[in-house]
C-alpha positions in Angstrom: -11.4 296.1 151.0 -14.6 294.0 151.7 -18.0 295.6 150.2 -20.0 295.3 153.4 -17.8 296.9 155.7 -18.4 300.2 157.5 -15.5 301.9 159.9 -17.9 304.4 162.4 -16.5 307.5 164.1 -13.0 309.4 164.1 -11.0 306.4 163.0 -9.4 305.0 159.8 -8.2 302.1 158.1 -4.8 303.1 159.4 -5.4 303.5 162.4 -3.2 301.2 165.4 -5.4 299.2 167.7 -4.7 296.7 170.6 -6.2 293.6 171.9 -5.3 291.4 175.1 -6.3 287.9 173.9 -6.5 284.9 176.5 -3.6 282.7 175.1 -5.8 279.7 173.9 -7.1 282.2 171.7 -4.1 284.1 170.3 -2.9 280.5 169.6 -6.8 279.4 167.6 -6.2 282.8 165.8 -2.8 281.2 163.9 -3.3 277.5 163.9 -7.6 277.4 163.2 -7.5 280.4 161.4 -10.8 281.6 163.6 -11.2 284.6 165.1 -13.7 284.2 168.1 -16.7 287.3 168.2 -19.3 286.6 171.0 -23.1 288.1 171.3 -22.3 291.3 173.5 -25.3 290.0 175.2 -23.1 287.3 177.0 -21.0 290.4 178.1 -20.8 291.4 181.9 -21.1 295.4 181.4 -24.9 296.3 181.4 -24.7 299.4 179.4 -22.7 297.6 176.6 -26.1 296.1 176.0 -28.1 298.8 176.6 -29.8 299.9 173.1 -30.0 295.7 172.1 -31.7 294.7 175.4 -34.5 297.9 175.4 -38.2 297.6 174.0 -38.5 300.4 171.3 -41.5 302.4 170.9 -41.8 303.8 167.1 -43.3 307.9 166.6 -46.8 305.9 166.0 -46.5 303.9 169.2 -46.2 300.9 168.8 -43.9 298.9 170.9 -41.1 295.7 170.1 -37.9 295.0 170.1 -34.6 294.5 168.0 -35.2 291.3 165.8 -31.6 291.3 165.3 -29.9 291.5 168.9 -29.1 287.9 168.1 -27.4 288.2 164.8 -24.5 290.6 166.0 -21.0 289.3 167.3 -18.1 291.9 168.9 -15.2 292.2 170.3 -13.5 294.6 172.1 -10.2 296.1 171.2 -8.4 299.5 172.4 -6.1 302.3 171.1 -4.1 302.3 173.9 -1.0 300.6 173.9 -1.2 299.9 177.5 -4.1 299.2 179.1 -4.8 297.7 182.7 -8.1 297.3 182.3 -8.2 295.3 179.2 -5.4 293.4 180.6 -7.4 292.6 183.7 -10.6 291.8 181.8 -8.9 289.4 179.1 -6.3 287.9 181.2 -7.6 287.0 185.1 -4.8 284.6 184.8 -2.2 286.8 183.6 -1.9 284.3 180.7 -2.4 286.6 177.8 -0.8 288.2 174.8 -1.4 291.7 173.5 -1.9 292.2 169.5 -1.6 295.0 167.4 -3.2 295.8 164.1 -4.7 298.4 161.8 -8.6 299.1 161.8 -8.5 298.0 157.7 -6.8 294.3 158.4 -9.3 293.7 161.2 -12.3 294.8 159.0 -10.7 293.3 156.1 -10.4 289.6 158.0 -13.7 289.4 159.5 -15.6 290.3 156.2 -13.4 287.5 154.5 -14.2 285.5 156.3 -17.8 285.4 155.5 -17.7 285.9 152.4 -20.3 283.2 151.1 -22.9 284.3 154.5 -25.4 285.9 152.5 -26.6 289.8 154.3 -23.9 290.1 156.4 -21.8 293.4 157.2 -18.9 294.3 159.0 -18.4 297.5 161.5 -15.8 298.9 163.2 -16.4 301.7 165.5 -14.9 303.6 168.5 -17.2 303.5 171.4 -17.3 306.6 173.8 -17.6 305.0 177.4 -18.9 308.1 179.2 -19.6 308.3 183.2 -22.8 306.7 184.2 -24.5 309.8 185.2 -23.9 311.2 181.4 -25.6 307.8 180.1 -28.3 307.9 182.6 -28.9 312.2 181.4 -28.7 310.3 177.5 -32.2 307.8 178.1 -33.7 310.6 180.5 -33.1 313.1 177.1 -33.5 310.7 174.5 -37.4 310.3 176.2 -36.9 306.9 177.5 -39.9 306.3 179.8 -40.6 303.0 181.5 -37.3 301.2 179.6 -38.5 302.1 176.3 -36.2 303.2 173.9 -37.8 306.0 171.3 -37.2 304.8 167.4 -37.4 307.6 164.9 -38.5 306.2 161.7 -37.8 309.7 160.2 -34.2 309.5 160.8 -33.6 305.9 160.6 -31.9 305.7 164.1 -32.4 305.9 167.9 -33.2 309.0 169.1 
């Protein structure tokens, strides 16, 4: 298991999960050997980038942003077996192939593959899409006035 790899939430090195890959890229997987991650800034959904794209404010006031919004790849994968939207998303042309893993090859491929990159880590996470109105009730609670997003030095985190 890689040393700078971190699985988030209620899932486990065992557990199944799915991705629709455009078939130029299921076929760079096997014959390059290179797994393509993107910024999720490039990606279309606006509250994917939500946290990395908002000014923070600290408890002392002072304002800035995320130095590192440009240093973090993803890529989405699913733990459904079957999924129309990730079919629709990754395959417009309906020329696609679906892939299954575990959560521990994944993590275990991406961090060895940057092995020698000094700093760098490795999560794997599972991401709660809620309705809109429960993300918009999240920044109203969370004290998010004029775009800014509250940092709480005292915990470390967002809050």
């Amino acid at each position: 298991m890689a040393k700078r790899s971190t699985i988030i939430g209620d899932i486990t090195r065992r557990t199944t999960i799915y991705r629709v890959f455009p078939r130029n890229r299921f076929f760079e997987l096997f014959d390059e050997k290179k797994n393509a991650l993107v910024w999720p800034t490039m990606w279309e959904d606006p509250f994917e980038n939500f946290i990395l794209r908002s000014p923070v404010r600290t408890a002392s006031g002072e304002s800035g942003e995320f130095g590192f919004h440009e240093d973090v790849y993803g890529q989405c994968w699913t733990l459904k077996k079957r999924s129309d939207a990730m079919w629709r998303i990754y395959s417009p042309k309906t020329d696609a192939v679906r892939v299954r893993t575990t959560v521990g090859r994944l993590i275990d491929s991406l961090c060895a593959a940057n092995k020698g990159v000094t700093n760098d880590s490795c999560f794997i996470g599972k991401v709660d899409y809620p309705p809109d109105f429960k993300l918009k009730g999240h920044v109203r609670q969370a004290g998010v006035n004029s775009g800014m997003v509250i940092a709480d030095h005292r915990s470390g985190g967002l809050c």
